[in-house]
MIKE-623308 format. One record per residue (C-alpha): residue in one letter; residue number from 1; x, y, z. Coordinates in Angstrom, 1 decimal, padded with zeros to 4 digits. Layout:
residues N
+--------+-----+--------+--------+--------+
| residu | num |      x |      y |      z |
+--------+-----+--------+--------+--------+
|      a | NUM |      X |      Y |      Z |
...
+--------+-----+--------+--------+--------+
END
This chain:
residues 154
+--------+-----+--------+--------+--------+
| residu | num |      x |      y |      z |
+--------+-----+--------+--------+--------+
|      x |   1 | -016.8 |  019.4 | -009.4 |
|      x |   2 | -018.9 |  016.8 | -008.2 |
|      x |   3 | -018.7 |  015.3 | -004.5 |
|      x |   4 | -017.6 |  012.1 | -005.8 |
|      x |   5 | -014.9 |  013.9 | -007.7 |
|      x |   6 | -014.2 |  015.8 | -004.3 |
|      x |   7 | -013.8 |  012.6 | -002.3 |
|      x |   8 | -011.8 |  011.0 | -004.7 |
|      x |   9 | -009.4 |  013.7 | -005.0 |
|      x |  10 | -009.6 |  014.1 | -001.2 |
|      x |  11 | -008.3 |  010.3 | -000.9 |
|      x |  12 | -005.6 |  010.1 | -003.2 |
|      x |  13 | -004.5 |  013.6 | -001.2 |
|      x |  14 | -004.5 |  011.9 |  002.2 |
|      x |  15 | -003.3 |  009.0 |  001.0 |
|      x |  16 | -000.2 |  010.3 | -000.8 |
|      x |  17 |  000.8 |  011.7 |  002.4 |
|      x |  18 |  000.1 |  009.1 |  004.7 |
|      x |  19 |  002.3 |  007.1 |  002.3 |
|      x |  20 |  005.4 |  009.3 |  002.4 |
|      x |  21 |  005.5 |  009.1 |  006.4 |
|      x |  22 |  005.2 |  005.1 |  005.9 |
|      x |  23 |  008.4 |  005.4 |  003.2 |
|      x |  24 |  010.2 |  007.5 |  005.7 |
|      x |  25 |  009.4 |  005.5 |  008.4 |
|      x |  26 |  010.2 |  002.4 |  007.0 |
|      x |  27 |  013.5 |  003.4 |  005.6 |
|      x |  28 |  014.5 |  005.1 |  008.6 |
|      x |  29 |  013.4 |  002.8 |  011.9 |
|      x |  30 |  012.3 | -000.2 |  009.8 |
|      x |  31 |  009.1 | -000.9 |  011.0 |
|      x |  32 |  005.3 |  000.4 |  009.7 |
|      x |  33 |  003.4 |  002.1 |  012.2 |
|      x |  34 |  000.0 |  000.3 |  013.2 |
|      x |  35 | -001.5 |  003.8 |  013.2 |
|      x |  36 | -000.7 |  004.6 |  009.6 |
|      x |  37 | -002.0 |  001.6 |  008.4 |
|      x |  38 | -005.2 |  001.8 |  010.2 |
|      x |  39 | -005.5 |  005.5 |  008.5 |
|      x |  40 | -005.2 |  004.2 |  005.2 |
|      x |  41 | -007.9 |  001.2 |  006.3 |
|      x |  42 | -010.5 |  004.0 |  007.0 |
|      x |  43 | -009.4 |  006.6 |  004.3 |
|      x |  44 | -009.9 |  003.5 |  001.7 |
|      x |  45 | -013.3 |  002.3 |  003.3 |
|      x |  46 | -014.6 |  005.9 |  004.3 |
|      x |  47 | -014.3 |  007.4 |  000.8 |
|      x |  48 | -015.6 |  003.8 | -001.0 |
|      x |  49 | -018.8 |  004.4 |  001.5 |
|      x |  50 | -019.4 |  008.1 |  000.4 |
|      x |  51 | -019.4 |  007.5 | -003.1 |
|      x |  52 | -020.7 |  003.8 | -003.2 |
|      x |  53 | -022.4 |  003.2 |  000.1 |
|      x |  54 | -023.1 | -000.2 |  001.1 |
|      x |  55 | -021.6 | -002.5 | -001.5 |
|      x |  56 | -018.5 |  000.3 | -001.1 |
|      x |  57 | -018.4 | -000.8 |  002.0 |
|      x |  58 | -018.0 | -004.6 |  001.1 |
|      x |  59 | -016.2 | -003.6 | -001.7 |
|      x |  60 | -013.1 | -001.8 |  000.2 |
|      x |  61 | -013.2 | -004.7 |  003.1 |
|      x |  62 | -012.8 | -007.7 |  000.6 |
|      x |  63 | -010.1 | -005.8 | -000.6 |
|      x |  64 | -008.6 | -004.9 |  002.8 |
|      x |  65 | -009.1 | -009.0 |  003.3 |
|      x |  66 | -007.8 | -010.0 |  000.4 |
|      x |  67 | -004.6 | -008.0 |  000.6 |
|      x |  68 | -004.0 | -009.0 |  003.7 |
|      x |  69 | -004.4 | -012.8 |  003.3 |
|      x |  70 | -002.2 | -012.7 |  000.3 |
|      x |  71 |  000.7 | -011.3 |  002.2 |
|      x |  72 |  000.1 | -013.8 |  005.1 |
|      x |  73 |  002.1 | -016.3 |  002.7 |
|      x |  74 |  005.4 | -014.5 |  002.7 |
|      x |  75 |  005.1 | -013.3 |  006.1 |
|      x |  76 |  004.3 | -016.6 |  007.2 |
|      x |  77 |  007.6 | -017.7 |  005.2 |
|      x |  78 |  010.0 | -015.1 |  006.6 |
|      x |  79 |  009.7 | -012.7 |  003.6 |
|      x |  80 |  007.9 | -009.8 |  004.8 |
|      x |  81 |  007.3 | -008.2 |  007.8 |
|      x |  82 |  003.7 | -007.9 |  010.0 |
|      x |  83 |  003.9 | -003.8 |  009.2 |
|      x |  84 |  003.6 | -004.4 |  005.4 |
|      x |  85 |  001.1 | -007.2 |  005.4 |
|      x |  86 | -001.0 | -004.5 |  007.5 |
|      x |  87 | -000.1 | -001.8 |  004.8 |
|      x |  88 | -001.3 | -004.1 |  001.8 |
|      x |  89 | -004.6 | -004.4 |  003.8 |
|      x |  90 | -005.0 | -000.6 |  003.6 |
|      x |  91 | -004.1 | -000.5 |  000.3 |
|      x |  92 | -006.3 | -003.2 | -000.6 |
|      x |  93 | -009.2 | -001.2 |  001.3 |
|      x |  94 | -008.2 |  001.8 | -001.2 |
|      x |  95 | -008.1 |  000.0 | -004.2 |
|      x |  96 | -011.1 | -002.4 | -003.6 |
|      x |  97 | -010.9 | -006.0 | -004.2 |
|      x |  98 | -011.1 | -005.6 | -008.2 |
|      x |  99 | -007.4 | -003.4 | -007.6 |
|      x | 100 | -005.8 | -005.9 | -005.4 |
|      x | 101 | -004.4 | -008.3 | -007.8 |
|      x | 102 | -003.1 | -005.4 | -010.8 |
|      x | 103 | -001.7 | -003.8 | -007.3 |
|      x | 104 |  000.0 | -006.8 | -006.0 |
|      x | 105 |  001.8 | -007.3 | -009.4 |
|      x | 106 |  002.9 | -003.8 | -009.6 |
|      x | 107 |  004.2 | -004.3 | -006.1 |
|      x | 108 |  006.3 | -007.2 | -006.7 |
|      x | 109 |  008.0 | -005.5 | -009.5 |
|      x | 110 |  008.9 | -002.7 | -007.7 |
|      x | 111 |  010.3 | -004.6 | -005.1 |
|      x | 112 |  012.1 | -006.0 | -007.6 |
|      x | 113 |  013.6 | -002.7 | -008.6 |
|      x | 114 |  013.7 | -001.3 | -005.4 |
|      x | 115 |  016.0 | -004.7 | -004.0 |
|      x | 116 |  018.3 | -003.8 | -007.0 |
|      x | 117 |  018.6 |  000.1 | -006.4 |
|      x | 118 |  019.1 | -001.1 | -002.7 |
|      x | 119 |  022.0 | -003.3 | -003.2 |
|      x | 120 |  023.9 | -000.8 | -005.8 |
|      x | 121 |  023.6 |  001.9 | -002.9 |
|      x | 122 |  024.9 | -000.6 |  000.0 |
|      x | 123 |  027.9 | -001.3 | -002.2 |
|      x | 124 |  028.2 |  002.2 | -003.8 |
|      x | 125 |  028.6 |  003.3 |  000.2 |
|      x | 126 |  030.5 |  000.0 |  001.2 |
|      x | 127 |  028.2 | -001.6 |  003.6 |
|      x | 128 |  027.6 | -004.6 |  004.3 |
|      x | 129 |  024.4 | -006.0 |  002.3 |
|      x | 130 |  021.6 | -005.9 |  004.2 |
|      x | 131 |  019.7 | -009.4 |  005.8 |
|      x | 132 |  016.1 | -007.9 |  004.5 |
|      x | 133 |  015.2 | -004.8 |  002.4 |
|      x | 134 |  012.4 | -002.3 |  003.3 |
|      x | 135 |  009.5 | -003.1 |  001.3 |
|      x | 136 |  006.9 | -000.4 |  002.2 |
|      x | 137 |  008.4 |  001.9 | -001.1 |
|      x | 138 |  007.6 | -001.1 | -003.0 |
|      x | 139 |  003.6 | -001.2 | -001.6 |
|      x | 140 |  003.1 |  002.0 | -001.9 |
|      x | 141 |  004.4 |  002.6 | -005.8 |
|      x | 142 |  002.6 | -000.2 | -007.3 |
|      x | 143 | -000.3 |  000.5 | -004.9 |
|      x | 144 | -000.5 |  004.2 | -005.6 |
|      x | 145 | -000.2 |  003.1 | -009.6 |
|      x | 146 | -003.4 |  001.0 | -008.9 |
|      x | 147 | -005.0 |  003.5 | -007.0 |
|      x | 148 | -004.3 |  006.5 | -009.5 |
|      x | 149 | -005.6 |  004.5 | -012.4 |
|      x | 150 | -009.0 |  004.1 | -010.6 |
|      x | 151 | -009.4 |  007.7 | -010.1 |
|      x | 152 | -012.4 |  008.2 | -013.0 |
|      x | 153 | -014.3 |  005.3 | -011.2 |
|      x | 154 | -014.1 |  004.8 | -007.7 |
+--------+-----+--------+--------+--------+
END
């Protein structure tokens, strides 16, 4: 096995479990730990330096910026909360700019699925529906999708 192969496998490994604290922590306190974010920030521009160096580098920040400008917009409009704009950052710094777009469209539809499942369980259980829905499962499924396909070439 190469060291590329090593690193890559290494990354989706870390970032598979960094991913299931942010689930759990989002469904359970409702908010996205800076910390965890800023782990998947330097897992996603660590690994894109060992294997690509400089213009890895470049590469995983554009994406970092890029996810996090695109979810300034519905932050900015009350739809999403500061914790998952800083998520899709470190996602985009996994998945590199090229990744950011396939990754936010995967995201939006399972936010779409999740809001759905979400609802059928409030009223399955009888609660009152909720104002806002956690949408780190959401980042993290169409995000890991994006970052899974990659796995030959980054």
């Amino acid at each position: 096995m190469t060291a590329i192969a090593t690193i890559t496998i290494l990354k989706l490994a870390l970032t598979v479990a960094i991913s299931a604290a942010i689930v759990f922590e989002d469904l359970r306190y409702r908010r996205i730990s800076n910390v965890l974010c800023g782990v998947l920030l330097l897992i996603g521009t660590l690994s894109a330096v060992l294997c690509r160096g400089w213009s890895g580098l470049a590469d995983g920040l554009l994406g970092a910026a890029l996810g996090f400008v695109i979810f300034l917009i519905p932050y900015a409009l009350g739809g999403l909360g500061g914790g998952d704009v800083k998520l899709m950052a470190g996602f985009g710094a996994l998945t590199g700019a090229q990744g950011v777009l396939p990754a936010l469209i995967l995201v939006a539809l399972a936010g779409a699925v999740t809001a759905i499942l979400y609802l059928v369980w409030c009223s399955l259980r009888r609660r009152a529906i909720p104002v806002a829905i956690p949408y780190a499962p959401a980042i993290v499924v169409g995000s890991l999708v994006v970052a899974l396909s990659q796995m030959g070439g980054k």
